[in-house]
C-alpha positions, -999 to +999 in steps of 0.1 A: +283-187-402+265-165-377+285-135-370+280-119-337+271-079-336+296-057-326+302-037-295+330-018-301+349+004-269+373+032-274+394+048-248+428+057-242+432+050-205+446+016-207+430+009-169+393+020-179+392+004-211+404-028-198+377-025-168+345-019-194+359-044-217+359-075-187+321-058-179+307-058-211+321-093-224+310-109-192+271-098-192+271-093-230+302-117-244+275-147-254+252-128-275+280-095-286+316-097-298+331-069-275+358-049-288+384-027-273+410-002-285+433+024-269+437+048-303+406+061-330+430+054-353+430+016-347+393+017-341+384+037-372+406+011-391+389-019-376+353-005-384+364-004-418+375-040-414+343-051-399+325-035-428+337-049-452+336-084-440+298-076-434+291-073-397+268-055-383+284-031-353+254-022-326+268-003-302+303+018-304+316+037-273+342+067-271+363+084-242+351+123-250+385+133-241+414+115-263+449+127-280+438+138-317+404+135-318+374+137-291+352+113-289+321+131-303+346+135-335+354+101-334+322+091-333+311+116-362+338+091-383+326+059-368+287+069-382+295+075-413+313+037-418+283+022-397+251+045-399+230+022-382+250+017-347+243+031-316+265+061-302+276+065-268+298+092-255+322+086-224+326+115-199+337+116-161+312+126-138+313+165-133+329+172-165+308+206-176+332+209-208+320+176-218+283+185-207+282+210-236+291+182-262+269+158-248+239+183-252+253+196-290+254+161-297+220+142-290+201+177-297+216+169-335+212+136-335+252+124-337+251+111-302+225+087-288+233+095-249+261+093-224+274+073-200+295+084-166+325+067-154+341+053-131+307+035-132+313+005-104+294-014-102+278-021-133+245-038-128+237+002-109+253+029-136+270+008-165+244-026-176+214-006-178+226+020-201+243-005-221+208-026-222+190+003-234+214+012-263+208-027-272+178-028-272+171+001-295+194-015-318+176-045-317+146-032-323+156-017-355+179-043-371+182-071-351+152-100-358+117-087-350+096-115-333+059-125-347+033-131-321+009-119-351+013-128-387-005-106-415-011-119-451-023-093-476-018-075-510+008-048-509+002-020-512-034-024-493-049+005-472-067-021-445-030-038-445-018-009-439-038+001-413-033-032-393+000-028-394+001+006-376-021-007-349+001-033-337+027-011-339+012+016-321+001-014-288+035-027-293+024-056-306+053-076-322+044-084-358+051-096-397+037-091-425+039-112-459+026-103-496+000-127-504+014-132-539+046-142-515+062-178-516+060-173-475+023-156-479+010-185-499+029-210-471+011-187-442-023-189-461-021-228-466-014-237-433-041-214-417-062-232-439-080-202-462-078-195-495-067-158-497-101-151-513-106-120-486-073-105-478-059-094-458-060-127-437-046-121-397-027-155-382-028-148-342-006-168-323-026-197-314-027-203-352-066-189-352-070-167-383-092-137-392-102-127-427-105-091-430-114-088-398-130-055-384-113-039-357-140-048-330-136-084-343-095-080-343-094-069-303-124-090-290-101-123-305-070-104-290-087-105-260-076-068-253-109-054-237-113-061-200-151-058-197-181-069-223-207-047-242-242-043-225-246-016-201-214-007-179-214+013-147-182+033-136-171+062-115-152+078-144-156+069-178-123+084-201-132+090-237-094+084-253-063+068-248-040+091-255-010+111-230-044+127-215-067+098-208-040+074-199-030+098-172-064+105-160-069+067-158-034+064-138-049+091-110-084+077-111-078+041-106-049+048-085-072+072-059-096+041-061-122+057-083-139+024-109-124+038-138-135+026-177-112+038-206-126+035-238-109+038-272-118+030-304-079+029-316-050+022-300-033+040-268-007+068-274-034+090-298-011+107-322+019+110-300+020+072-298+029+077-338+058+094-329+091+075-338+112+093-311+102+120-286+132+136-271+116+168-250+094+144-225+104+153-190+127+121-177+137+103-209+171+122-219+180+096-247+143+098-257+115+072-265+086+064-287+054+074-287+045+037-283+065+027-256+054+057-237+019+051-246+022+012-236+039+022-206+011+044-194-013+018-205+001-009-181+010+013-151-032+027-154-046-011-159-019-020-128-038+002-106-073-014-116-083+011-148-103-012-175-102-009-213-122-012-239-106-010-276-124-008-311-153+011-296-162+049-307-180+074-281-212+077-305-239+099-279-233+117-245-264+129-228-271+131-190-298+116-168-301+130-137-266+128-117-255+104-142-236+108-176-245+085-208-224+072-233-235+049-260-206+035-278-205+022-314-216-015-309-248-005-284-227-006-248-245+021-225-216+034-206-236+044-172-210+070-155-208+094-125-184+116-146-167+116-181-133+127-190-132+131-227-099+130-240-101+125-278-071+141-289-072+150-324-074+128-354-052+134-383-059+157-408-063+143-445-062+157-482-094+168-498-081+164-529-091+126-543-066+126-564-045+124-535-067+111-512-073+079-536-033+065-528-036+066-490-023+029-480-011+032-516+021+054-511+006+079-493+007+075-456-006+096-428+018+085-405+058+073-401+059+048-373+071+016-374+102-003-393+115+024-416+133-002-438+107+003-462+116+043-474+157+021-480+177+035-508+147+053-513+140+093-521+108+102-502+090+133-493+072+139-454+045+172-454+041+190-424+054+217-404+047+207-365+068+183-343+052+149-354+064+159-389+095+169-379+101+133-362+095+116-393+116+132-407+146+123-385+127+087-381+133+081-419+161+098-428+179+068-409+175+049-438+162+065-470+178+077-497+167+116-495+139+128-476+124+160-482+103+180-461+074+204-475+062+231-455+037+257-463+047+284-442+077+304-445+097+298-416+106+256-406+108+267-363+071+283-366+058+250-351+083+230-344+111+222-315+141+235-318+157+204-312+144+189-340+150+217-366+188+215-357+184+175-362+167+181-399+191+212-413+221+189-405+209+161-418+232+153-447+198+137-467+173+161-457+158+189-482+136+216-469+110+232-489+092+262-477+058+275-491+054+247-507+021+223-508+009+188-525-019+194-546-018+163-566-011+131-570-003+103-601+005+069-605-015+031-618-016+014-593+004+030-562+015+065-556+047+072-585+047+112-585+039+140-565+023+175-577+040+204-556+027+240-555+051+267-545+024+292-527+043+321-533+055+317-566+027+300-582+048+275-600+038+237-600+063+210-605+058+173-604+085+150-586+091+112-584+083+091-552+068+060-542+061+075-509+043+109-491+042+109-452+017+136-444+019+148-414-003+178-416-024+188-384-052+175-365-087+183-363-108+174-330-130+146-335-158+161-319-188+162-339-208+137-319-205+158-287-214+194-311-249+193-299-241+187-262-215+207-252-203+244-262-180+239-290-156+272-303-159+279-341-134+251-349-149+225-330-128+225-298-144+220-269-148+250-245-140+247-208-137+262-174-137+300-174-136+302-206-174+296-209-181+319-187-161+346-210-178+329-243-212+336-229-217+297-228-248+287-213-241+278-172-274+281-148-254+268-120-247+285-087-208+277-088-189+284-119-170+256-138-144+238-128-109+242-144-115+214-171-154+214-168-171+217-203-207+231-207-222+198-192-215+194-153-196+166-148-180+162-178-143+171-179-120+180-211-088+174-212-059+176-242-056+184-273-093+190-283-099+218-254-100+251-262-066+266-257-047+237-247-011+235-250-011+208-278+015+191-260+022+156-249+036+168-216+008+196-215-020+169-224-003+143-192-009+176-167-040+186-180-053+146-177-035+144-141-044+177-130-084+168-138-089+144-111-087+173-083-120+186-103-134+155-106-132+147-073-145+187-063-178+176-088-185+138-071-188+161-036-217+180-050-229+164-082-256+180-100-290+168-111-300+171-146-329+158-168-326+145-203-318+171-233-313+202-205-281+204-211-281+208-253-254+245-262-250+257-297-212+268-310-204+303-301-214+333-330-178+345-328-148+332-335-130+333-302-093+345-297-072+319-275 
C-alpha cells in the first residue's frame, strides 16, 4: 500500500494550528497526509511512530515559541528521528528574538527557512513557502522523472560525465548499469546491442551510442542557430553567472546577442549543491537552478545559444571581432564578452588521475544517494568544497574534508564553516594533501600527506570529491590578448599599469582587455572577485562599456592586435 509523505505541524495555539492544518490539507491533503499537534511531546512521540512504520515525513513545522521546548529545539529532536525532512520554523511577524534563531539556525544548517504568521491568505504568504519546502524534498527523495535514459558500465568516466551535464541544464534523468536486468530491458528495446556504451535513450525513444557532446545537444535540439558563419552584435564566450548576465542586459537593451558554450550553463557555480549567500534567495538554491533560471530569462529576451562548441581562435578584422569555434562556425561579431570562468583544477598525479569517473570525482552535484552509508572524503578549501561537503553529508556515512592550508575560514564563508564544524559526520583535516591513489578496478584507498608533519597514511574510500581550484581556460586567447603570469586576462586600467600594449587615443574601458572591443568579465579577469554575485555585476555592469565601444568602434587589421604575458608577476 502506498503511504502518503508526511507533513507534520506543531503549535500550541489551538486557533493557529487548527487554521494551518484546514490550509495545508485542503491544497496539499490529496498528495500529503497533514498532521497536527498542540505539544512536542506528542509530536516527537508520533515521529517515532511514523518511523517505525516506515513513512517517509517531508516537511515538519514548529511554533518557535512553545511551553518546554522552542521550536528550533524541537526541531533539533524531530531531525535526528527523520534526517531527511524539511524544517520550518514558525515566528510572528516582528519577532526580533525569534530573528536571532532563525538566522543561528539556517546559517548551521538545522533550519531550512521560516515562515510568518498570521499568514491570511495562503495562496500570498503561506502556499508558496510550503511549495518550495516540497519541492526540495521532492527533489531529493521523492521519484525523479526520466525524460533521458542512460545505459552504461559503472563506474565509466564518459557515464559519468553525461550525468553531470544533465544535471547541471536541469535535465531530468536515469541512469541504469548495463550489466542491469533494467539496462539490458532499456538496451533491447532501443534496439542496440551494448557493444559501445554508454548508450543515451532520449525521449522520443531515438538512442545515441557514445555520443559526443556536439552530437548529444544538436539531437537535444538545444542550440538555437546552426554552424556556418554567424553574425551578431555581441558574441559571449561562457555560460556561466557572468555571460548569462551579460546575455540578460544585451538581449534585453535589443543588442543580437550569441552565447556560446561548450558545456553546460551555470560554469562551476552551477555545480554547486546549495548556494546560500546569493542576494534574494534566503533559504538558498542550486547552482543549477540559478544557472537555468538565468538561461531562460536571457533566451526570453531574444539571446541565442549554442552548446558543445569551444571558442578555438579570436582575431579581429577591421571593426569586427572573429571567433572560430571548434566545429568550423566563424562567429562574425561587433564585440565579444569572454566569460570563461575557470575550469576545474585536476591531479597531476596519474595515479590519481587514472580513477577520475572511477571514484574520483571533480565535482558533487547531483543525487547524493550514492555516498549512503558510505565514509567519503571531499578535498578542497574554497566555498564549492565546502558545499559538498554539507551536500553529502545529508546522507553519507562520514565525510571528511582535507585541506592543505592551516586555517578551514582562509577561503571559505563563514556560513558554511559553521555548517561543516557542527556537522555531527564531518572530519576536518588541515595540512593535509592526496598524493595517491589505489584500487583494481575503481578507486578503494586514498594516500594522504600531512604537509607539516611529513607523515603519509593510507585510508579506505570508494569515493574522492576534489574540489580544488580553478585555472582559467585561456590558452587559446594567450597570443591575443595580454594575459598576467597565471594566465588571467588583464583588463581596463590595469593594462595601462602592466605596461600592456594600448596605441589608442582613449584608455580602456572598465572591462576592456588588450583588444578593443573585447570585454572580460568573471572569474578569469585579473583581479576579479571570484564570486558568483561579483561575476553577475561584472557581466551586467559590462554592457554600459560595450555600448561606450559600439559609439566609437575601432578599426583594426588582421594580427595588429597580438600582446605577449607581462615579465613580472603582477600583484592584484
Amino acid at each position: 500500500m502506498f503511504l502518503r509523505p508526511v507533513i507534520l505541524i506543531v503549535d500550541d495555539e489551538t486557533e493557529h494550528l487548527s487554521a494551518m492544518m484546514n490550509a495545508l490539507a485542503r491544497r496539499y491533503g490529496g498528495d500529503y497526509r497533514v498532521v497536527s499537534h498542540l505539544s512536542h511531546e506528542a509530536a516527537i512521540e508520533d515521529l517515532e511512530q511514523m518511523k517505525s512504520d516506515g513513512e517517509a515525513v517531508a516537511l515538519i513545522i514548529a511554533d518557535q515559541w512553545m511551553p518546554g521546548l522552542t521550536g528550533l529545539e524541537f526541531l533539533m529532536k524531530a531531525s535526528a528521528i527523520h534526517p531527511t525532512a524539511q524544517r520550518a520554523l514558525l515566528v510572528n511577524w516582528g519577532d526580533r528574538n525569534a530573528s536571532v534563531e532563525v538566522l543561528r539556525g539556517c546559517a548551521t544548517e538545522r533550519l531550512d527557512n521560516y515562515i510568518r504568521k498570521p499568514w491570511a491568505p495562503a495562496e500570498v504568504h503561506l502556499y508558496p513557502v510550503i511549495g518550495e519546502f516540497l519541492a526540495n524534498w521532492t527533489r531529493a527523495h521523492g521519484p525523479r522523472l526520466e525524460l533521458i535514459r542512460i545505459v552504461g558500465e559503472h563506474p565509466s568516466a564518459r557515464s559519468t560525465e553525461l550525468r553531470q551535464q544533465f544535471e547541471k541544464n536541469g535535465i531530468p534523468h536515469g541512469f541504469y548499469s548495463a550489466d542491469s536486468q533494467e539496462g539490458q530491458e532499456l538496451l533491447a528495446k532501443a534496439g542496440v546491442d551494448g557493444s559501445r556504451l554508454p548508450v543515451v535513450i532520449l525521449l522520443d525513444k531515438h538512442s545515441l551510442e557514445n555520443p559526443t557532446n556536439e552530437q548529444l545537444w544538436d539531437a537535444l535540439g538545444a542550440s538555437d542557430v546552426k554552424g556556418g558563419e554567424i553574425e551578431c552584435d555581441v558574441a559571449i564566450v561562457g555560460a556561466g553567472p557572468g555571460g548569462l548576465a551579460a546575455a540578460v542586459y544585451s538581449a534585453s537593451e535589443g543588442l543580437n546577442t550569441l552565447v556560446i558554450e561548450c558545456e553546460a550553463v551555470g560554469g562551476q557555480a552551477g555545480t554547486s549543491s546549495l548556494i546560500r549567500n546569493y542576494l534574494g534567495f534566503p533559504s538558498g538554491l542550486s547552482g543549477a537552478d540559478l544557472a537555468n533560471r538565468a538561461y531562460e530569462q536571457a533566451w526570453l529576451f531574444g539571446a541565442k545559444f549554442m552548446f558543445a562548441r569551444r571558442a578555438v581562435n579570436l582575431e579581429a578584422r577591421g571593426d569586427k571581432r572573429i571567433l572560430t569555434l571548434s566545429d568550423g562556425t566563424t562567429v562574425v561579431a561587433r564585440t565579444v564578452i569572454l566569460a570563461t570562468g575557470a575550469a576545474y583544477r585536476r591531479y597531476e598525479h596519474p595515479e590519481v588521475e587514472r580513477f577520475f569517473g572511477h571514484g574520483i570525482e571533480y565535482t558533487a552535484i547531483g543525487d547524493n544517494r550514492i555516498v549512503e552509508g558510505l565514509d567519503v572524503y571531499v578535498a578542497g578549501g574554497g566555498n564549492s568544497a565546502g558545499q559538498a561537503v554539507t551536500h553529502l553529508a545529508k546522507r553519507a556515512k562520514s565525510v571528511t574534508l582535507l585541506v592543505r592550508s592551516e586555517n578551514l575560514d582562509k577561503y571559505m564563508s563563514d556560513y558554511l564553516v559553521q555548517q561543516i564544524t557542527r556537522a555531527p559526520n564531518v572530519t576536518v583535516m588541515l595540512n593535509t594533501e592526496v598524493v595517491g591513489a589505489e584500487g583494481e578496478h575503481s578507486l578503494e584507498r586514498i594516500v594522504l600527506l600531512n604537509r607539516k608533519t611529513g607523515e603519509k597514511r593510507v585510508v579506505d574510500t570508494p569515493f574522492l570529491f576534489a574540489l580544488i581550484g580553478a585555472v582559467p581556460p585561456t590558452d587559446w586567447i594567450a597570443n591575443q590578448l595580454f594575459l598576467d603570469q597565471k594566465g588571467f586576462v588583464v583588463t581596463g586600467p590595469r593594462l595601462l599599469e602592466m605596461q600592456a600594449p594600448w596605441p589608442y587615443e582613449r584608455p580602456p574601458y572598465q572591462y576592456e582587455t588588450s583588444m578593443p572591443g573585447v570585454f572580460c568579465v568573471g572569474d578569469s579577469r585579473h583581479g576579479s572577485g571570484k564570486r558568483l554575485a561579483a561575476a553577475v555585476g561584472e557581466g551586467s555592469a559590462s554592457m554600459q562599456n560595450v555600448h561606450q565601444y559600439l559609439l566609437n568602434p575601432i578599426s583594426l587589421s588582421p594580427h595588429s592586435d597580438k600582446q605577449n604575458r607581462p615579465i613580472l608577476e603582477p600583484v592584484d
